[in-house]
C-alpha positions in Angstrom: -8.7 0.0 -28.3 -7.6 3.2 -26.6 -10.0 5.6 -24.9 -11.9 8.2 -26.8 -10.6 11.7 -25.3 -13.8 14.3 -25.2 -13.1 16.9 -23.6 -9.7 19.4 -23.8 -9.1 19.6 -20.4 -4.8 19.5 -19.0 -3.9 17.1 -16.2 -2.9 20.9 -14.9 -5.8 22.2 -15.0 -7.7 19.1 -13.7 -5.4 18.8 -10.4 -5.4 22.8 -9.5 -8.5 22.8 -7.9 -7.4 19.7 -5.9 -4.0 20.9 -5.0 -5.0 22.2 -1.2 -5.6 18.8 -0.6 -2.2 18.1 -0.9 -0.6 21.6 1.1 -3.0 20.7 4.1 -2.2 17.0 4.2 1.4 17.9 4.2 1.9 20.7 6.3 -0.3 18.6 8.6 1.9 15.8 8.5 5.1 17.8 9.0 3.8 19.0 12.0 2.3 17.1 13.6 4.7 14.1 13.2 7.7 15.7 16.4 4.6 16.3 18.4 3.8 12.8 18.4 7.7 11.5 18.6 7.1 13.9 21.6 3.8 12.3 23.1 5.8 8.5 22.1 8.7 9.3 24.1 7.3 11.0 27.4 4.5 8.0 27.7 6.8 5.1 26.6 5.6 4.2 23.5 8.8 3.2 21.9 10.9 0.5 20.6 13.4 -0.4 23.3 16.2 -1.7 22.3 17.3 -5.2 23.2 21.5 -5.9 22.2 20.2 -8.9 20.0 17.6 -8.2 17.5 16.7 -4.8 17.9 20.3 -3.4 17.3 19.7 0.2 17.4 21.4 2.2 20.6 18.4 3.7 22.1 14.5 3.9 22.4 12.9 5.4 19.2 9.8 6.1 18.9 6.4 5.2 17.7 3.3 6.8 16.5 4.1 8.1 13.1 1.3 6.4 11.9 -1.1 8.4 14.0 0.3 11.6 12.3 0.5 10.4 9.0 -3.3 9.4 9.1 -4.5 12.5 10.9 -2.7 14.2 8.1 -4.5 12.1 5.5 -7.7 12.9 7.2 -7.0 16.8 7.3 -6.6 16.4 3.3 -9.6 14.6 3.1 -12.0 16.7 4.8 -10.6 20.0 3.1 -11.8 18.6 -0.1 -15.3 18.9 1.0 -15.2 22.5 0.1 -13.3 21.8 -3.5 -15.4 22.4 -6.7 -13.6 20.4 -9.5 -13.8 21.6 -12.8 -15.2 18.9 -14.4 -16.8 19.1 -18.0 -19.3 15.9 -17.5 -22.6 17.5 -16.4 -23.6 14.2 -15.9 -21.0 13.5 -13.1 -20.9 15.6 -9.4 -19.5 18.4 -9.6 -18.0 18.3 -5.5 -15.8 15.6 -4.1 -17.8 12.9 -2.2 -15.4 10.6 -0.5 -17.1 7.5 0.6 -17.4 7.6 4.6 -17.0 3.6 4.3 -13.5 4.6 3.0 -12.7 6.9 6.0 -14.4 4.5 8.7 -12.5 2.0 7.5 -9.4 3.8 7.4 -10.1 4.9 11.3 -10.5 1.2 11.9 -7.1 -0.3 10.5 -5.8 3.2 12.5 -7.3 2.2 15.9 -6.2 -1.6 15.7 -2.3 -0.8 14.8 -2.5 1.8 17.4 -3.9 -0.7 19.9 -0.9 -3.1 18.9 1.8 -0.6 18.5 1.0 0.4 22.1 -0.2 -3.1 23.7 0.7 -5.6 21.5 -2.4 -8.0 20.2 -2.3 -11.4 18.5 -2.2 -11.5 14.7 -5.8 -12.8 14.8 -7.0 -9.9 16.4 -5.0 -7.6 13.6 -6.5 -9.7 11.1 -10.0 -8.9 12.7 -9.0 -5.2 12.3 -8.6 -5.4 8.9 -11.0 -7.6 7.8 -13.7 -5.1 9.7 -12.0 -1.8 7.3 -12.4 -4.0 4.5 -16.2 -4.6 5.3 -16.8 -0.8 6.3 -15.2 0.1 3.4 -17.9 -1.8 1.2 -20.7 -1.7 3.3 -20.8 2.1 3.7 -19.5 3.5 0.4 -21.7 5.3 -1.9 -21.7 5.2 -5.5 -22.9 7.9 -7.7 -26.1 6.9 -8.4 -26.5 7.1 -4.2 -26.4 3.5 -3.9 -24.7 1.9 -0.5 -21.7 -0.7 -1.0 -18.8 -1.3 -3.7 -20.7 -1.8 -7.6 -21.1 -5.0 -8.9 -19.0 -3.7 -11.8 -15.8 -4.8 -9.7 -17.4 -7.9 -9.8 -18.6 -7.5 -13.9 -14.9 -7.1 -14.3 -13.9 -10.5 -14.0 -17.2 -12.3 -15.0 -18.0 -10.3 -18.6 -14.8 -11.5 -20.3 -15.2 -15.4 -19.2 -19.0 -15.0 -20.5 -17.6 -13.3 -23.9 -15.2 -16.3 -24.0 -18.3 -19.1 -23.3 -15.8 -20.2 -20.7 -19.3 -19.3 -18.4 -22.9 -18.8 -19.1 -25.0 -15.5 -19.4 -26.0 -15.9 -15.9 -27.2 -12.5 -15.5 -29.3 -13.1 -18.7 -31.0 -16.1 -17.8 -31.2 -15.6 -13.6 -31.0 -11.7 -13.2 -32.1 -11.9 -9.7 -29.1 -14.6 -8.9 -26.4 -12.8 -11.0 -26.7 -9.5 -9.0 -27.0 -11.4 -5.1 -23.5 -13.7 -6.7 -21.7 -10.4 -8.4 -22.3 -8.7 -5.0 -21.1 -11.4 -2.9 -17.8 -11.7 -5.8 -17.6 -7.9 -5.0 -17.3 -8.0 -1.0 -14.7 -11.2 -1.2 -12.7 -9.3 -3.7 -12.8 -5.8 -1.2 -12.0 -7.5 1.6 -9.0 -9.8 0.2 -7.5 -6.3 -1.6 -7.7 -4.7 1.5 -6.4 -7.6 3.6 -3.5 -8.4 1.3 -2.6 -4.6 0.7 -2.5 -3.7 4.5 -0.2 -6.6 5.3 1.7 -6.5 2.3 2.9 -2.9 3.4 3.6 -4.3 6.7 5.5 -6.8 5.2 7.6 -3.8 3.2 8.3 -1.3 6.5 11.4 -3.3 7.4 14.3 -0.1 6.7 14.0 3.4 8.0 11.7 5.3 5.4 11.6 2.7 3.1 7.5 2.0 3.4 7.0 5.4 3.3 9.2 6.6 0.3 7.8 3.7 -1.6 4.1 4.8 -1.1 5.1 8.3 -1.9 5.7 6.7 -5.5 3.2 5.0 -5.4 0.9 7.6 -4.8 2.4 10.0 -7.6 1.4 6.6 -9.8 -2.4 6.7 -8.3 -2.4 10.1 -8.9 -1.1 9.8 -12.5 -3.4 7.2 -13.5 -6.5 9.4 -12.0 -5.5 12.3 -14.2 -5.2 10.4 -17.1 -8.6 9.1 -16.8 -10.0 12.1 -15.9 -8.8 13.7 -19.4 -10.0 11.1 -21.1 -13.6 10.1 -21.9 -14.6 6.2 -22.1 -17.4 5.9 -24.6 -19.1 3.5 -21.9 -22.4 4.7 -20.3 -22.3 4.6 -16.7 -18.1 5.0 -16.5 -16.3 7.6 -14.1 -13.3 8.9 -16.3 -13.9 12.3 -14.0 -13.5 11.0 -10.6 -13.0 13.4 -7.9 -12.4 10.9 -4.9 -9.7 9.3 -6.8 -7.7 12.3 -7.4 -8.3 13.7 -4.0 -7.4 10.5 -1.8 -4.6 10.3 -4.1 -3.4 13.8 -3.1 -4.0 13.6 0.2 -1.9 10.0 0.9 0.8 11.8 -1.3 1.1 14.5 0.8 0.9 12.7 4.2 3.6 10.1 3.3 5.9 13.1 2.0 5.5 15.0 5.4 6.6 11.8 7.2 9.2 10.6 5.1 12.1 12.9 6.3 11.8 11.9 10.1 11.6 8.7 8.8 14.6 8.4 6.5 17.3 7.0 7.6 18.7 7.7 10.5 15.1 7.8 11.8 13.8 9.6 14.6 9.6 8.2 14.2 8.2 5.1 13.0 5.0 4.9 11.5 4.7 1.1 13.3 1.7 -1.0 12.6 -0.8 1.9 12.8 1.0 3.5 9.4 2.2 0.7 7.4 -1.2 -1.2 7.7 -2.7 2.2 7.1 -0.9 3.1 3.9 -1.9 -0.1 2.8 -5.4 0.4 3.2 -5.4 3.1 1.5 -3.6 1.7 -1.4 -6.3 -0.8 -1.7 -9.0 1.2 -1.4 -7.3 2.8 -4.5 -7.5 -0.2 -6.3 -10.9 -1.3 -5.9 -11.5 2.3 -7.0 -9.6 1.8 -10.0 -11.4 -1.4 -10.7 -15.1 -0.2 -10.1 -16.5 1.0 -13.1 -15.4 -2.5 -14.5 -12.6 -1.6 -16.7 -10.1 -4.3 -16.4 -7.1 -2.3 -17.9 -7.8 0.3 -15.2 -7.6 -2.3 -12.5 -4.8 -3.9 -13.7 -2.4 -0.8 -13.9 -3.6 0.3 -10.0 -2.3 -3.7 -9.2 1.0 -3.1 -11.5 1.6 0.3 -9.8 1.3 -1.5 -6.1 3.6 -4.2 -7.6 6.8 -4.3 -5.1 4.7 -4.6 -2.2 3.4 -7.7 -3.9 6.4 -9.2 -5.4 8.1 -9.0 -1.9 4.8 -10.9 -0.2 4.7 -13.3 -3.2 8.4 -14.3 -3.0 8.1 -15.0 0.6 5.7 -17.2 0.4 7.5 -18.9 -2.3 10.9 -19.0 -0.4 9.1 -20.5 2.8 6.9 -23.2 1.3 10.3 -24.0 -1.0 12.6 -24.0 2.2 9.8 -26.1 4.1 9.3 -23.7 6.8 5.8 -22.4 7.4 4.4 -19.5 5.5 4.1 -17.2 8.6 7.5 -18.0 10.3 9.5 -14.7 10.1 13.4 -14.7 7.9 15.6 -12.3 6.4 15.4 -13.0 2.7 13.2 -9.9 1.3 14.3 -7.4 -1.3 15.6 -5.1 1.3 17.3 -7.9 3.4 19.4 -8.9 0.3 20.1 -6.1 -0.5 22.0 -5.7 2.9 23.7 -8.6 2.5 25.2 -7.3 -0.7 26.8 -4.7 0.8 24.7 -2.0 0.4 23.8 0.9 3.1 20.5 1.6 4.6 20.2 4.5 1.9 21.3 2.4 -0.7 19.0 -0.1 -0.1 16.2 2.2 0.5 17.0 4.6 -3.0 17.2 1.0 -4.7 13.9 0.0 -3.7 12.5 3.6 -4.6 13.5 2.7 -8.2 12.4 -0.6 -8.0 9.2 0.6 -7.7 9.5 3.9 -9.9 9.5 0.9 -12.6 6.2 -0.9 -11.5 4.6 2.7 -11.4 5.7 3.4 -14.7 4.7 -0.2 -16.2 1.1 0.7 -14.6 1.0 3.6 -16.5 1.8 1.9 -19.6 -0.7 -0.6 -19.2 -3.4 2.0 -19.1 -2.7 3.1 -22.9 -2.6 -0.2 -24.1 -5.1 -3.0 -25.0 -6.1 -5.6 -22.3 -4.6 -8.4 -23.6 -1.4 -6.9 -24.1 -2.0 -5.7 -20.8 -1.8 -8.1 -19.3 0.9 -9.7 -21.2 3.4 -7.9 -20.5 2.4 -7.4 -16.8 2.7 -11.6 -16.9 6.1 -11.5 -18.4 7.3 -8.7 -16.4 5.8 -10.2 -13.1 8.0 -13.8 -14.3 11.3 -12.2 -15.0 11.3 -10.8 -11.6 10.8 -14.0 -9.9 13.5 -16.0 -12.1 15.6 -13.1 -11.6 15.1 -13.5 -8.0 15.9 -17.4 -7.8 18.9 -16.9 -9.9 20.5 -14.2 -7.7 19.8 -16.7 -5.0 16.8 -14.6 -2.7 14.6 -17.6 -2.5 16.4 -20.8 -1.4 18.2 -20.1 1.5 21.2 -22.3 2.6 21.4 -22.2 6.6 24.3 -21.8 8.3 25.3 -19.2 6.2 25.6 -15.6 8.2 25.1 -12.7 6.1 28.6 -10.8 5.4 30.5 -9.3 7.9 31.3 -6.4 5.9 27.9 -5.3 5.3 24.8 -4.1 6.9 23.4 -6.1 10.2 19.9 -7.8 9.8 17.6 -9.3 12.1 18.3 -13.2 13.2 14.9 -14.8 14.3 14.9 -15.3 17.4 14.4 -19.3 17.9 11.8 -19.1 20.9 9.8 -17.1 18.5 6.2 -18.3 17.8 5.4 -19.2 13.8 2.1 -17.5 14.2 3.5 -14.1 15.6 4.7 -11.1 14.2 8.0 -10.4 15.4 9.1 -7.6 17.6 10.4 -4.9 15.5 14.0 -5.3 14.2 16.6 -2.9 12.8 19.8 -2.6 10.2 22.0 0.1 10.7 25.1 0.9 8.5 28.1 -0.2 10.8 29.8 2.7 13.0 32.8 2.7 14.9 30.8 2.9 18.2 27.3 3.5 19.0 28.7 6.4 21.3 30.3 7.8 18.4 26.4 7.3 16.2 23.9 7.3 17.9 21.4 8.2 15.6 21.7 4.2 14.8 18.2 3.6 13.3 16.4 0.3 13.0 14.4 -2.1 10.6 11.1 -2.1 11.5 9.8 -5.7 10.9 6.3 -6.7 11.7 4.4 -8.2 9.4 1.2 -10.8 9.8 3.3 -12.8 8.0 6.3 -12.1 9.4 9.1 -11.4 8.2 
């Protein structure tokens, strides 16, 4: 059944009032982001290179993920003085962004940071994330002025299998016991979104602007999605169709990512390291659990669709390891970006072909949205199956070894055999050959360092 529309309000005139959000995260951003390559280079936080797997011809820097979160932030807090227009009187009429969601977001920050500067074990960056995720649900505020994520995220999942008899009426029979198991449901399903999201983008920064340009689709897809919903009423009591956080976060990582993404694109002069890509994908998850808490599954599942490369990549990596018998969190060079560099293709290339990779899964998760559930998630099952038999049959998930990538093409990263299965490898770079690295040395690198590594 599609959604009721009661009110006559554009998706212009819904994001106008929003739309300083976006100049002030992005001017920010722009900014900001040579003072920081700036800072990284006089105090030595940068990527040396190494002649073996870090091929690029001289030190680059780090910290781009301090400027695109500071940028973020700036977006954020200018919102506090935005009156939406919003035709629910029933709804807040300012924007009240969570502080669990900016907490959070300070504490993925400070832990890349802390490892982009000093290195840390992937337990402790696990830690890191897992304590965002619990900030994130612990100290968020519903509408009603309730602390912590609703249960609905949790009603999402358990409603239909009760419909279906596949479960009983718990919350019929043992009120009291339905809302302490739907909350617990809740906080495991915050903290795995956030936990997979955050490495999942790590997982994705592996070409120059290629984790950034993909979130800057991504976040045109989040921002989509919220404008639909916001011009369109849900005949549900208790549903947020007119929610100011979601358009304004959405905004705000849109215009931080853009800001960043041309010192980022290749040749790169900044990477965001592990403080931005585990950044941007906190963000995107917090986006998700946003989309899925007013327990509308169709909602949820077109905020997952839209975030969809960053979880085919992760997903086919842990396929090819388990299937090539080497242990999920040993690092290789089979993802989508990899094989695309062994087919020949530039940096660029591979970068613009990724950015339409994902264009797709934004526009599939706007699809979703108009459609029933079921066929929802039909089509997000057959889309999310041709992918991966597309992907064994053009050969990116068994690996044969011994077999170098082609000399023709772009240079990728070769393991290095000392390293450990549980650590994240040192950052690694592709370049698109040159006569001499005297002759380009603007020779930028692919970052790679992922908890499971890549």
């Amino acid at each position: 059944m599609l959604p009721t529309v009661v009110n006559s309000l554009s998706p212009g005139t819904v994001l106008m009032p929003y739309m300083p959000v976006f100049y002030v995260s992005f001017l920010v951003t722009v900014f900001l982001t040579p003072v920081m390559r700036q800072l990284a280079l006089r105090y030595g936080v940068v990527d040396e290179p190494d002649g073996h797997r870090k091929i690029h011809t001289r030190p680059i820097a780090y910290l781009g993920g301090v400027a695109t979160f500071i940028g973020w932030m700036a977006g954020v807090l200018v919102s506090v003085f935005i009156t939406p227009i919003n035709s629910d009187p029933n709804l807040v009429a300012n924007v009240q962004v969570p502080p669990g969601i900016i907490l959070g977001a300070g504490t993925v920050v400070l832990c890349g940071l802390i490892d982009d500067v000093y290195s840390i074990t992937p337990r402790l960056k696990l830690f890191g994330q897992f304590l965002g995720a619990v900030l994130l649900f612990f100290l968020s505020v519903d509408r009603s002025g309730f602390f912590g994520i609703r249960i609905d995220l949790a009603n999402m999942l358990i409603f239909p299998l009760e419909r279906h008899g596949w479960i009983p009426a718990v919350q019929l029979t043992h009120p009291q016991m339905y809302m302490l198991f739907a909350s617990l449901l809740s906080a495991v399903m915050a903290v795995l979104i956030i936990m997979a999201a955050s490495n999942a983008m790590n997982l994705l920064d592996g070409l120059d602007g290629l984790c950034s340009g993909v979130t800057s689709i991504m976040a045109v897809g989040y921002l989509a999605l919220a404008l639909y919903l916001a011009c369109t009423g849900v005949p549900s009591a208790g549903v947020a169709s007119m929610n100011p956080t979601r358009i304004t976060l959405s905004l705000a990582l849109l215009g931080a990512v853009l800001g960043f993404l041309p010192y980022n694109f290749n040749p790169a002069s900044i990477f965001m390291g592990d403080t931005g890509s585990m950044f941007l994908g906190y963000v995107c998850g917090a986006m998700i659990i946003m989309f899925g808490n007013d327990g509308i599954f169709r909602w949820f599942l077109g905020s997952l669709v839209i975030f969809g490369l960053p979880i085919l990549d992760t997903f086919l990596a842990i396929v090819r390891r388990k299937l090539n018998h080497r242990p999920v969190f040993s690092p290789d060079s089979g993802h989508f970006h990899h094989f695309l560099l062994k087919r020949g293709l530039s940096v660029k290339q591979a970068a613009l072909t990724s950015y339409g990779l994902a264009a797709m899964f934004v526009s599939f998760g706007l699809v979703i949205v108009l459609i029933p559930t079921s066929l929802a998630l039909g089509i997000y099952m057959v889309l999310f199956v041709w992918l991966v038999v597309i992907a064994f049959k053009m050969g990116m998930v068994y690996q044969q070894s011994g077999k170098a990538a082609p000399a023709a093409s772009t240079t990728a990263k070769i393991p290095a055999a000392t390293e450990s299965p549980l650590a994240p490898p040192a950052e690694t770079h592709a370049h698109t050959p040159a006569p001499s690295a005297h002759d380009n040395p603007n020779i930028m690198p692919v970052a790679d360092h992922g908890f499971i590594s890549k």
